[in-house]
C-alpha positions in Angstrom: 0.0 0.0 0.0 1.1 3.3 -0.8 -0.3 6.2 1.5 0.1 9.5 0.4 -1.1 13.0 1.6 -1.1 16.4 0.4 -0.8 18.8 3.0 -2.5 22.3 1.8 -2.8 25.7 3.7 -6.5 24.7 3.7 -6.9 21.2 3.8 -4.8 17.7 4.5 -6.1 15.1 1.8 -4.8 11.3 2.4 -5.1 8.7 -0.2 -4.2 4.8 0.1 -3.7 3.2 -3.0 -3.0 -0.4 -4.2 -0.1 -1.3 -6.7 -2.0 -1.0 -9.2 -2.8 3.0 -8.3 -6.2 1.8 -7.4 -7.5 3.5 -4.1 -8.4 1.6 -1.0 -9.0 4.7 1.2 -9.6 8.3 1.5 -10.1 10.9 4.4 -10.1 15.1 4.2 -9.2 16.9 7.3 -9.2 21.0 7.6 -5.6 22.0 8.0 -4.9 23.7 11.9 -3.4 26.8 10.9 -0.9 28.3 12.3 -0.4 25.3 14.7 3.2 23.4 13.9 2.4 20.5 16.1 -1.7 20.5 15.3 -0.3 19.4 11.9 1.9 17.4 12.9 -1.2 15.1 14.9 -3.7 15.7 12.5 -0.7 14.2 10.0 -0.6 10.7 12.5 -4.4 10.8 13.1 -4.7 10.4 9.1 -2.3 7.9 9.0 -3.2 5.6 11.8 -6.7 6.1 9.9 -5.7 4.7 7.1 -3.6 1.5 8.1 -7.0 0.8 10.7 -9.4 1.3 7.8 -7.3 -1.1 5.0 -5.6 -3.3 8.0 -2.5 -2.8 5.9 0.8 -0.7 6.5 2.5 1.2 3.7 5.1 3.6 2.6 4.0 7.0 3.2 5.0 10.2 1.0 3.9 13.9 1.6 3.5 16.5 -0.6 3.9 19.7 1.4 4.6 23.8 0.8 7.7 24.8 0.2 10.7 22.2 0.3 13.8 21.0 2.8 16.5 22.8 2.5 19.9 20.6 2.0 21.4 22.6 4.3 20.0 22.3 7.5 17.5 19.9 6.6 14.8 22.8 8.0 11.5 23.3 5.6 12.2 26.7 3.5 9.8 28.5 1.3 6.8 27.3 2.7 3.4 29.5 2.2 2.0 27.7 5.2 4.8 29.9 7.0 4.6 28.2 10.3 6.0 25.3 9.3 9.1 27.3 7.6 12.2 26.7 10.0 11.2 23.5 11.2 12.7 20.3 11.4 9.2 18.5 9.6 11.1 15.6 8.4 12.3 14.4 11.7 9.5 15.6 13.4 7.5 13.2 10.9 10.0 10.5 10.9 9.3 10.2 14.6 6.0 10.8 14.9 4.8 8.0 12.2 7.6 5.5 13.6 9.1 5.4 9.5 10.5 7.3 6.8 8.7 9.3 5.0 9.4 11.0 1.7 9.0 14.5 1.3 8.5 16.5 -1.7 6.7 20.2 -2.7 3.4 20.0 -3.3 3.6 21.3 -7.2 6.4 18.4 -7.4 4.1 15.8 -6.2 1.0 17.2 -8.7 3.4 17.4 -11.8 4.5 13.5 -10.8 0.6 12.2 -10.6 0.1 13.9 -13.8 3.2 12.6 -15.6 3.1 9.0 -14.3 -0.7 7.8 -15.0 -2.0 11.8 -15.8 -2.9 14.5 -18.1 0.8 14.8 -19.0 1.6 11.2 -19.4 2.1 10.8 -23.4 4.9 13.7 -22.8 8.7 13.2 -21.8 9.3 16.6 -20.7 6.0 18.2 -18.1 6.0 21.4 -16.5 3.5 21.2 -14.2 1.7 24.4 -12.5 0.0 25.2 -9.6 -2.0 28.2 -9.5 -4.4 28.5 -6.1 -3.8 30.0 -3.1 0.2 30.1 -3.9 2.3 30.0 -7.1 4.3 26.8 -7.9 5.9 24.5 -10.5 7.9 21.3 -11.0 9.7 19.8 -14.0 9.1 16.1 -14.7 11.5 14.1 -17.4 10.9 10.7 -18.8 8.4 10.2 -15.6 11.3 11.2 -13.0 11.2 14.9 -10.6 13.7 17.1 -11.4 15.7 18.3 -8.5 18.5 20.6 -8.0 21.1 21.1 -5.1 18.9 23.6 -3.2 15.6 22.0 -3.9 14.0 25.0 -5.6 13.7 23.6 -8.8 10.1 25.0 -10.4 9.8 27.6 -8.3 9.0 30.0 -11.0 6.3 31.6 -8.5 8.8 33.8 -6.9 10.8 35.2 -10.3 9.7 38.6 -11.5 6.9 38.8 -13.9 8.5 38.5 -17.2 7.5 41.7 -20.0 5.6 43.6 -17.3 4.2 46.7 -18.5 4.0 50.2 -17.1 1.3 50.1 -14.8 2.7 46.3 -13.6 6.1 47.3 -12.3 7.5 46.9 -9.6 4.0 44.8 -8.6 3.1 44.4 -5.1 5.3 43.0 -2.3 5.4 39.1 -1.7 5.7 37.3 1.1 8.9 35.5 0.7 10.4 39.4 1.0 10.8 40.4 -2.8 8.3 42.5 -5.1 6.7 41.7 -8.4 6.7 37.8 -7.9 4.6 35.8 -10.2 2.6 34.9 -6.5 1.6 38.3 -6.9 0.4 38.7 -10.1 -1.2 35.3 -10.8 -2.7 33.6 -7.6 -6.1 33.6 -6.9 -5.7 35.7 -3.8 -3.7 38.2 -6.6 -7.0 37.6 -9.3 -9.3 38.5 -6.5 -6.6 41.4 -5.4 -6.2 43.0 -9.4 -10.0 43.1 -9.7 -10.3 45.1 -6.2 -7.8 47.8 -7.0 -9.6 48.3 -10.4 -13.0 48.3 -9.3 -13.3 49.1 -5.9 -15.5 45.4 -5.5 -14.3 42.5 -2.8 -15.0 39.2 -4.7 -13.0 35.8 -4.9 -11.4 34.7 -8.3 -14.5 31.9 -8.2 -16.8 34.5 -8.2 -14.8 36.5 -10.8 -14.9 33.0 -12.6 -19.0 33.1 -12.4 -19.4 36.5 -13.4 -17.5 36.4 -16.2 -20.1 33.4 -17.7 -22.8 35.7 -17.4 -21.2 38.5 -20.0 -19.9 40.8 -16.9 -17.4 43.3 -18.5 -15.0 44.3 -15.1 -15.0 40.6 -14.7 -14.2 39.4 -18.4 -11.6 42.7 -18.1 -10.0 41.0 -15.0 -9.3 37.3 -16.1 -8.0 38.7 -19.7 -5.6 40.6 -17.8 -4.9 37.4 -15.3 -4.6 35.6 -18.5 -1.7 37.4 -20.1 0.0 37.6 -16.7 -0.4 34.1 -16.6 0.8 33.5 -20.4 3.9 35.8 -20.0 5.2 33.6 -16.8 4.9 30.1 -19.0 6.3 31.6 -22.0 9.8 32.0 -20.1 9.8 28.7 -18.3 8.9 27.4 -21.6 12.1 29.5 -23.3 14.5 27.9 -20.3 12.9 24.3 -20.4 11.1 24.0 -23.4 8.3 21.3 -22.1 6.6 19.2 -24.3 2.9 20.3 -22.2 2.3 22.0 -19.3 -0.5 20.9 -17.0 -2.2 23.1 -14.7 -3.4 22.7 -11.4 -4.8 24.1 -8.1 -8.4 26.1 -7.9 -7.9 28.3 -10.9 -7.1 25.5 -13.1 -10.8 24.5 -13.2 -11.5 27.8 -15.1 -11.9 26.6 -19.1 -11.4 29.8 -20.5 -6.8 29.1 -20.1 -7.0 26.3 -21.8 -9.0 28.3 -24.9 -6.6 31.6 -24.4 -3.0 30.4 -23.0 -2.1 28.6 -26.1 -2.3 31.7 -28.1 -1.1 34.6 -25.8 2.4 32.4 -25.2 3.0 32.1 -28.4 4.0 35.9 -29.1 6.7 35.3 -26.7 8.6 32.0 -27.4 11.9 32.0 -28.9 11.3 29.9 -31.2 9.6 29.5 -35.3 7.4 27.1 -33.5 5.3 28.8 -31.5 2.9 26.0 -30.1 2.5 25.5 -27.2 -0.1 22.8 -25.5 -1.4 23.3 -22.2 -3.9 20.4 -20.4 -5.9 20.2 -17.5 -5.2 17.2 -15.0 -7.0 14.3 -15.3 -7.1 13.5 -12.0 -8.0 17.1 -10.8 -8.1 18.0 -6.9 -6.3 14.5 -6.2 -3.6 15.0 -8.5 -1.1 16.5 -5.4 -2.0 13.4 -3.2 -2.2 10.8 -5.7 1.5 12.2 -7.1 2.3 12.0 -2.8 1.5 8.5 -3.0 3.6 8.2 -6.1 7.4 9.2 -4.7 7.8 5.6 -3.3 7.9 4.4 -7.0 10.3 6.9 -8.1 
C-alpha cells in the first residue's frame, strides 16, 4: 500500500492506493493553521486512519509547501509559513515510527500527472500550480527534477516577465521580494487586481462566475490574469522547453486558459514554433496526493 497525503494551507487530503494506483481509502481533514504541532497530529491521526481502515501498513509520501532545504534539513519556502524553519522531516519520521518521503506540493502534482496523468504521453512536463500560492515542477521521462537547493520550479517567486508600465515593480510578496509571479497570478492576486480596479471585494471563483454571465469588469480581470499568466509560462517554456504543461490548483478549473494560454504564449517563445499545448489534470483535486503516494515508486 502506498499512502500519500497532500498537505494544503487549507486542507490535508490522504489517499491509500494499491499497486496497481487503485484506491483503497480516503479521508479530508481541515488543516490547523498556524499550529506546527496540530499538523503534525492531524498528519498521525490520518495515518493511523488509514492503516486501521485497509488493515495494511505502507510507505508514506507527503507533498507539502515549500521544500527541505539541504542545508540544514529545516522546511524553506513554505506558504504555510509556520511550518518554515522546522525540522518537519524528523519531526514526521518520529511521529509516524518510518521514513517518509518529502516533496513540494507542485512536485508531487506534476508527478501524478506525468506518471498515469494528463501529462503522461509527454517526456518533458512542466506542471503548475495556480491557487492560493504559485508553484511548478519539472518532470522528465516520468522522474522529478531536483536541484542542489531544492527549488527547482519555483517559477512563482521570479519577476513577472515583460511587465508593463502600470505592472512594475508589482506588489510585495511574502517571501520578502516585489513583483513575484505569486503576486500577479494567484487567486488571492486575481481576487486582489479586480479590487484595485473596481473598488468590488470578490473571490477569483466568483470573478470566474461573473464572467459566464457577459460581466465586463469581470471578463476585463481574467484577460488581464490571463496574459499575466501567459507571459510567466512563455519564459519557463524559453529555459525548459516542455513538451505540455498541466495546470493545477483552484484556478485551473477555469476553461477559459485552456481556450486563451495557447495563443497569448506564443508571441513570446523563442522559437519558429510557436505552439504551445497546455492540459488540465485528469485527475484534478487529487492530483497532489495521488503524485504524494507516487514518490515511493520513483
Amino acid at each position: 500500500m502506498r499512502i500519500g497525503i497532500d498537505l494544503g494551507g487549507t486542507k490535508i487530503s490522504l489517499i491509500a492506493l494499491d499497486e496497481a494506483g487503485q484506491t483503497l481509502f480516503e479521508r479530508r481533514v481541515d488543516t490547523p493553521k498556524e499550529d506546527y504541532h496540530g499538523t503534525i497530529a492531524a498528519l498521525h491521526q490520518l495515518v493511523v486512519a488509514a492503516k486501521n481502515a485497509t488493515g495494511q501498513d505502507g510507505t508514506i509520501g507527503i507533498g507539502m509547501p515549500g521544500s527541505l532545504s539541504p542545508r540544514t534539513g529545516l522546511v524553506q519556502n513554505g506558504n504555510s509559513t509556520w511550518l518554515n524553519g522546522k525540522a518537519f522531516q524528523t519531526d514526521l519520521d518520529q511521529a509516524l515510527q518510518c521514513e517518509v518521503r518529502l516533496a513540494n506540493d507542485a512536485n508531487c502534482f506534476a508527478l501524478s500527472e506525468a506518471i498515469d496523468g494528463a501529462a503522461s504521453p509527454y517526456q518533458n512536463v512542466f506542471g503548475v500550480i495556480i491557487g492560493t500560492g504559485c508553484g511548478g515542477a519539472l518532470v522528465v521521462g516520468k522522474k522529478l527534477i531536483n536541484g542542489p537547493r531544492n527549488i527547482t520550479g519555483e517559477w512563482g517567486h521570479v519577476p513577472l516577465p515583460w511587465a508593463l508600465p502600470d505592472e512594475h515593480p508589482g506588489s510585495p510578496c511574502w517571501c520578502g521580494q516585489r513583483g513575484c509571479m505569486e503576486t500577479f497570478v494567484s487567486g488571492p492576486a486575481l481576487a486582489l487586481d479586480h479590487f484595485q480596479k473596481t473598488g468590488e471585494q470578490i473571490t477569483a471563483q466568483e470573478l470566474h462566475q461573473r464572467s459566464l454571465t457577459g460581466d465586463e469588469a469581470a471578463l476585463a480581470s481574467l484577460s488581464r490574469h490571463s496574459s499575466r499568466l501567459a507571459r510567466g509560462l512563455a519564459m519557463v517554456s524559453n529555459i525548459f522547453d516542455p513538451d505540455v504543461i498541466v495546470l493545477g490548483g483552484g484556478l485551473s478549473q477555469m476553461p477559459h486558459l485552456y481556450e486563451q494560454l495557447p495563443a497569448l504564449i506564443a508571441p513570446y517563445l523563442f522559437t519558429d514554433d510557436r505552439r504551445a499545448v497546455v492540459v488540465a489534470p485528469l485527475h484534478g483535486d487529487a492530483s497532489g496526493v495521488r503524485g504524494a503516494a507516487w514518490l515511493w515508486n520513483r
